[in-house]
C-alpha positions as CSV (number, residue, x, y, z in Angstrom):
1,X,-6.9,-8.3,17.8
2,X,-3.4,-8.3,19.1
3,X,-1.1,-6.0,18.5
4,X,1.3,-7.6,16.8
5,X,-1.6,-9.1,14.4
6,X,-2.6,-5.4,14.2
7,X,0.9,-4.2,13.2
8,X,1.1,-7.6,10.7
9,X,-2.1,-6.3,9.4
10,X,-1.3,-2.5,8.9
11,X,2.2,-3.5,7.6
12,X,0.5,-6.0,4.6
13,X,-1.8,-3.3,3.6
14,X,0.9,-0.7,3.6
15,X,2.9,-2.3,0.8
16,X,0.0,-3.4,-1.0
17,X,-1.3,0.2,-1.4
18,X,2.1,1.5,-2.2
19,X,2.3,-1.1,-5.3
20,X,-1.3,0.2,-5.8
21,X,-0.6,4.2,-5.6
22,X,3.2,4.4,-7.4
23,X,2.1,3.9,-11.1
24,X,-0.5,7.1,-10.1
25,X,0.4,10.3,-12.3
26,X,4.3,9.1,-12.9
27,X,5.3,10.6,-16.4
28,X,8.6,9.0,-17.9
29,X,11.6,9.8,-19.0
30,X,10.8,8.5,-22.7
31,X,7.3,10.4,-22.6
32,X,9.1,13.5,-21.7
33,X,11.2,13.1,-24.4
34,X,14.1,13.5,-21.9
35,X,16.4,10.5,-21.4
36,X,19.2,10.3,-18.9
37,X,22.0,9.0,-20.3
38,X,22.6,5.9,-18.2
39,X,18.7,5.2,-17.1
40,X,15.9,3.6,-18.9
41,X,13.2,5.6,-20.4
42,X,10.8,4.3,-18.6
43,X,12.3,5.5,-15.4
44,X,10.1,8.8,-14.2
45,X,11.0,12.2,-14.5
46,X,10.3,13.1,-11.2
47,X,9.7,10.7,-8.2
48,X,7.8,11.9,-5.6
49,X,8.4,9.4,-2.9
50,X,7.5,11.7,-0.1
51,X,4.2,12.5,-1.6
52,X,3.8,8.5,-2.5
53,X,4.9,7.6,1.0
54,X,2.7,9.9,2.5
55,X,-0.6,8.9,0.1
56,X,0.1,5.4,1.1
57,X,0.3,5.9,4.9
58,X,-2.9,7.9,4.7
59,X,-5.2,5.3,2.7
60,X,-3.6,2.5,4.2
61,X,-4.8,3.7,7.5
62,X,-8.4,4.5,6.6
63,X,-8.3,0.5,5.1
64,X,-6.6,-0.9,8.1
65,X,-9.8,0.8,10.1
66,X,-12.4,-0.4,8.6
67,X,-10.4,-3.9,8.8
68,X,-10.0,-3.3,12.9
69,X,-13.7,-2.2,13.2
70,X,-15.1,-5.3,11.4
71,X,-12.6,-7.6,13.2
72,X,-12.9,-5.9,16.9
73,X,-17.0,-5.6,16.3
74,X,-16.6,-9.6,15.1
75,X,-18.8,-9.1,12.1
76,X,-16.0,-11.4,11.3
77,X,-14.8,-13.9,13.2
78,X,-11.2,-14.7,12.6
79,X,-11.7,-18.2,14.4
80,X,-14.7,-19.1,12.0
81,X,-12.7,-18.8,8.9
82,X,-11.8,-21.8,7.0
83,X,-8.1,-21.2,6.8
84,X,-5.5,-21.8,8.9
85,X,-5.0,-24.3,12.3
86,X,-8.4,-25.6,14.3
């Protein structure tokens, strides 16, 4: 696997696990009962995009290794797959 595949790889399965992990434990505004003026109530009452940032980078890097160990240990081939050029 090259690097840049690696990075490609790693950078897909970043932002997929961050669409995956922000709805986790997010309380809103309207099911506080505390509405902004100015903001939706579904907007949350507290973000926590350091904690979400950080959750994502952790899972998405025990994911992208088992992805590197069965490409590098070819118990998939990428070349044998029926997608893409032959």
């Amino acid at each position: 696997m090259s690097i840049a595949l690696a990075l490609a790889t790693y950078f897909i399965i970043w932002w997929t696990v961050l669409f995956a992990i922000l709805p986790i434990g997010v309380r809103t505004q309207g099911e506080a009962g505390r509405v902004v003026p100015g903001t939706p109530e579904s907007a949350p009452v507290r973000p926590r995009f350091v904690l979400i940032i950080g959750l994502t980078t952790l899972v998405s890097a025990a994911v992208f290794a088992v992805v590197y160990a069965v490409v590098v240990g070819e118990l998939i081939d990428l070349a044998t797959l029926p997608i893409g050029p032959r």
